[in-house]
C-alpha positions as CSV (number, residue, x, y, z in Angstrom):
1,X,98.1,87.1,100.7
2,X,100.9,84.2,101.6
3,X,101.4,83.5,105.0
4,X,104.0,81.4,106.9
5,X,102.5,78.2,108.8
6,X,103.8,78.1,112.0
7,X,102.5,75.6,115.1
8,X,100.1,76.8,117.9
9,X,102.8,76.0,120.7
10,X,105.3,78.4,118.6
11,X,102.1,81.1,118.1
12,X,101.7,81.0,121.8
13,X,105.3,81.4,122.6
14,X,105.6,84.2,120.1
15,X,102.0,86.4,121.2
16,X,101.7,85.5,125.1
17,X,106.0,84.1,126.0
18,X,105.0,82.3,128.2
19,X,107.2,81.2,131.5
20,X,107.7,78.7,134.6
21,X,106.5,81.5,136.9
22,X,103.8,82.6,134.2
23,X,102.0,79.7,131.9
24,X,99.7,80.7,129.2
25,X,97.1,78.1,129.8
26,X,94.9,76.7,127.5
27,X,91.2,78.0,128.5
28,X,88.8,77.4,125.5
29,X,88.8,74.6,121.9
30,X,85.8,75.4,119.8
31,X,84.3,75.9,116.7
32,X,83.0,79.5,115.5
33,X,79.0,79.3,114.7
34,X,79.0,81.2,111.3
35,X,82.0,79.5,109.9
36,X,82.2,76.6,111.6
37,X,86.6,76.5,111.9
38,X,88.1,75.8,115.3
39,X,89.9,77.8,117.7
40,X,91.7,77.8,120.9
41,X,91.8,80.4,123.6
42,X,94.8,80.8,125.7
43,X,95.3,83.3,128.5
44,X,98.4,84.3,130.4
45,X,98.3,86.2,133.6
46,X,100.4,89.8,133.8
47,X,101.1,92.1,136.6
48,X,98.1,94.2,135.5
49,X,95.9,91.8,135.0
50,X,95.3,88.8,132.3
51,X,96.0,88.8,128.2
52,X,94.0,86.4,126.2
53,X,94.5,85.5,123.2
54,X,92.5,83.2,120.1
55,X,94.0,81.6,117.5
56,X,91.9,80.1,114.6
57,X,92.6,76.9,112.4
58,X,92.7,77.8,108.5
59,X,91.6,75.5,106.1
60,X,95.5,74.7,105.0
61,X,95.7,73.4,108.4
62,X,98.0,76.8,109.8
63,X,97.3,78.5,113.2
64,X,96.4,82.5,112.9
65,X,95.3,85.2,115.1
66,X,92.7,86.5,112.7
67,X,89.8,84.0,111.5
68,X,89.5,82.6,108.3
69,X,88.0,84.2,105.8
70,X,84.1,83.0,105.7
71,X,82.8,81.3,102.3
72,X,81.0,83.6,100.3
73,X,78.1,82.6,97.3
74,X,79.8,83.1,93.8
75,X,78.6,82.6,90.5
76,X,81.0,81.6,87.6
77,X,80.3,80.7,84.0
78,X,81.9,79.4,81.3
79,X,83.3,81.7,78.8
80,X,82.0,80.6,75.1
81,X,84.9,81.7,72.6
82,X,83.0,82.2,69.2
């Protein structure tokens, strides 16, 4: 599945449009225990109330709403062509 690297400040614009009146602020950097990849948390107040919104760091250094997938125990072998 390709996706299209775009920067947090465009995510942010994009998922919370932020304005003068309005600012998403920044509330949260961390890392996720199990995985270990970092995100940021960003909130933006509305008239009913406040949306927030986390973006995770992939490995190929792009910003995402959805984690990245976790690494998982595989086992490969070498194919011996006889």
């Amino acid at each position: 599945m390709g996706t299209t690297a775009y920067s947090l400040r465009s995510l942010v614009d994009k998922w919370l449009a932020p304005t003068q009146r309005t600012p998403a602020r920044l509330v949260q950097i961390g890392r996720a225990q199990t995985s270990r990849s970092r995100f940021v948390r960003f909130e933006r107040q509305t008239p009913v109330g406040f949306v927030t919104i986390v973006f995770f760091r992939h490995d190929d250094g792009s910003w995402c709403v959805f984690p990245p997938r976790g690494k998982v125990p595989a086992m490969c072998h070498v194919c011996d062509d006889r």
